[in-house]
C-alpha positions as CSV (number, residue, x, y, z in Angstrom):
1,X,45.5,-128.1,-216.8
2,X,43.8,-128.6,-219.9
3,X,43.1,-131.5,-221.7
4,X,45.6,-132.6,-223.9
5,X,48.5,-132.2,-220.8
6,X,46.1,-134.6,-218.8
7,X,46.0,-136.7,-221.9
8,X,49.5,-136.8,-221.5
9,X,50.1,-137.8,-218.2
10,X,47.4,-139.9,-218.1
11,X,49.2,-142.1,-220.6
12,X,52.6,-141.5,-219.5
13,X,51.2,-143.2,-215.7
14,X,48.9,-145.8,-218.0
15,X,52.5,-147.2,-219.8
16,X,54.7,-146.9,-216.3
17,X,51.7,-149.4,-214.8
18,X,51.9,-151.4,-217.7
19,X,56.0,-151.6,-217.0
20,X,55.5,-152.4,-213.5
21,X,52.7,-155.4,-214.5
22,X,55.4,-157.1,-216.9
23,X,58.5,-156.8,-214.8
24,X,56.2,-158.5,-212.1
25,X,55.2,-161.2,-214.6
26,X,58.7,-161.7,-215.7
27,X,59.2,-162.7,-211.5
28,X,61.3,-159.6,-210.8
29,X,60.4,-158.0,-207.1
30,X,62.7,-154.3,-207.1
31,X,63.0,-152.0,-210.1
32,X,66.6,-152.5,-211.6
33,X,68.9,-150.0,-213.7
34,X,66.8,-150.4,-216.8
35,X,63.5,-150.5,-215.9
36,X,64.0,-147.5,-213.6
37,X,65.3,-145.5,-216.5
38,X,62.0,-146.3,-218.6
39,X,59.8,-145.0,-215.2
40,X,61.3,-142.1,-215.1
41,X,61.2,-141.3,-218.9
42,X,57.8,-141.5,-218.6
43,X,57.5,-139.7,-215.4
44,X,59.5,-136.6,-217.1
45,X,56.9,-137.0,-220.4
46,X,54.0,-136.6,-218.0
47,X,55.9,-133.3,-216.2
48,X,56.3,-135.5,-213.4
49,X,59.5,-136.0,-211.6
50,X,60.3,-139.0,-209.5
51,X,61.3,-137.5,-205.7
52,X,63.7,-140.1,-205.2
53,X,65.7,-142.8,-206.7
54,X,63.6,-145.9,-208.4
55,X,66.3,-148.2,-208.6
56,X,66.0,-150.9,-205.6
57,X,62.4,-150.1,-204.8
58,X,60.1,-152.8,-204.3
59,X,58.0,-152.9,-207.2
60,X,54.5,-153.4,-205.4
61,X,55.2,-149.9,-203.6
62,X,55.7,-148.4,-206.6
63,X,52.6,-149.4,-208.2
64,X,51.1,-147.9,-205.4
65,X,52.7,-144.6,-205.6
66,X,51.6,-144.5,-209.2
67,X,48.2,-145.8,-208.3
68,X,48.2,-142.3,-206.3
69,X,49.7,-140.1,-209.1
70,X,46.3,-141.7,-211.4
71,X,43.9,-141.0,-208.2
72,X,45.3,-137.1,-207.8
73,X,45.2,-136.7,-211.8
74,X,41.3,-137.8,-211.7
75,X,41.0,-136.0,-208.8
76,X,40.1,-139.2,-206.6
77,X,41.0,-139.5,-203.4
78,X,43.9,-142.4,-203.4
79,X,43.5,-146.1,-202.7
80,X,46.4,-147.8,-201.4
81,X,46.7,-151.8,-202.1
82,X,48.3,-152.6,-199.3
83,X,45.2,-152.4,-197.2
84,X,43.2,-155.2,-199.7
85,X,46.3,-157.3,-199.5
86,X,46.6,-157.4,-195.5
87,X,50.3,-156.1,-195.6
């Protein structure tokens, strides 16, 4: 992959997080219509395609599939949160 496609999808994973941080600010717990719409903009921008349906999905578990996404791109292994937050 070169450089400027990373770029890309680094970003494109970068504003989804960001996204996910406000709804969960805002108090909301599961993506709704809207905000699953803008996730998977973003996901297509990267070249990424979400597997399944974002609507209804608990917001935490998302963060930590995107967590993952950032982790393969910087070819790290992935660290999921649930582990540091005893769930």
């Amino acid at each position: 992959m070169n450089v400027r496609a990373h770029r890309s999808r680094q970003l494109a994973l970068d504003r989804c997080l960001q996204l996910l941080e406000e709804a969960q600010i805002r108090g909301q717990a599961r993506i709704d219509g809207p905000l699953g719409l803008l996730l998977r903009r973003h996901l297509e921008r990267a070249g990424m395609i979400a597997e399944h349906r974002l609507e209804g999905r608990r917001i935490d578990r998302v963060l930590d599939d995107i967590f993952a996404l950032q982790a393969q791109l910087l070819g790290q292994e992935p660290e999921d949160s649930r582990h540091h937050n005893g769930a």
